[in-house]
C-alpha positions in Angstrom: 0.0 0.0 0.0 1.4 3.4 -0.6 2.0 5.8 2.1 -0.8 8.5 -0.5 -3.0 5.3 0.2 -2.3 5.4 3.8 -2.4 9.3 4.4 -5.9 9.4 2.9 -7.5 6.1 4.9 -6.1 7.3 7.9 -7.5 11.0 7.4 -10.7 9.9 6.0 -11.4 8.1 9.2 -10.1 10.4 11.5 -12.6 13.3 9.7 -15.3 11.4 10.0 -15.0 10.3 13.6 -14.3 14.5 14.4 -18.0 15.0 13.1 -19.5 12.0 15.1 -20.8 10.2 11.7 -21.3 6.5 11.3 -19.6 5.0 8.3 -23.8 3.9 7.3 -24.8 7.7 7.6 -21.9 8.9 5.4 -22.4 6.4 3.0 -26.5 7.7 2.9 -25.6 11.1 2.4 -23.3 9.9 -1.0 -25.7 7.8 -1.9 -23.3 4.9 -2.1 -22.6 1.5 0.1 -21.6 1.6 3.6 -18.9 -1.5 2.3 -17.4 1.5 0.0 -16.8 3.6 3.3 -14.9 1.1 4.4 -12.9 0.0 1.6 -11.9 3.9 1.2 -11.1 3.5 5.0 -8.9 0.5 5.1 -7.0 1.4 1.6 -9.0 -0.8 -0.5 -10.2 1.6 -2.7 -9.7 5.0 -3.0 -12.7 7.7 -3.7 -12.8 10.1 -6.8 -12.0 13.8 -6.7 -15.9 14.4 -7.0 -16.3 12.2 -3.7 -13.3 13.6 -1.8 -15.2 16.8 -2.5 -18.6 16.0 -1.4 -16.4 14.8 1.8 -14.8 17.6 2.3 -18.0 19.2 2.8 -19.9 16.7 4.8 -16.8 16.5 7.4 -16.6 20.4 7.0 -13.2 20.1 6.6 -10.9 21.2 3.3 -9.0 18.8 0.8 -6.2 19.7 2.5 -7.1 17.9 5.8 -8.2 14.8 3.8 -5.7 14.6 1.4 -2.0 16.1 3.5 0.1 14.3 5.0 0.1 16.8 8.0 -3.7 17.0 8.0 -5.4 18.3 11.7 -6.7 15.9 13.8 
């Protein structure tokens, strides 16, 4: 796995947990499966630019913070 791979699963879960959302209640407001959620959370997968955005909104956060290395937790 690369470490972009890593940086992104590990920020996309620490983002979500900061805003107190289920994996189930992201994946409703995406309109996709709770199992892609995951897969983008354990480096399975990664999500498209269009879904890091939508994201990046829902976790009221910036690309940045989901996508750097040095993102705020």
């Amino acid at each position: 796995m690369s470490q972009k791979v890593t940086v992104i699963k590990m920020n996309l879960k620490n983002c979500r947990a900061r805003r107190g959302l289920t994996q189930k209640e992201v994946a409703d407001a995406l309109k996709v499966r709770s199992n892609t959620i995951s897969q983008w959370e354990t480096g399975q997968r990664e999500p498209s630019i269009a879904k890091l955005k939508l994201l990046a909104m829902l976790y009221e956060c910036s690309l940045d913070d989901l996508l750097s290395e040095e993102s705020t937790e």
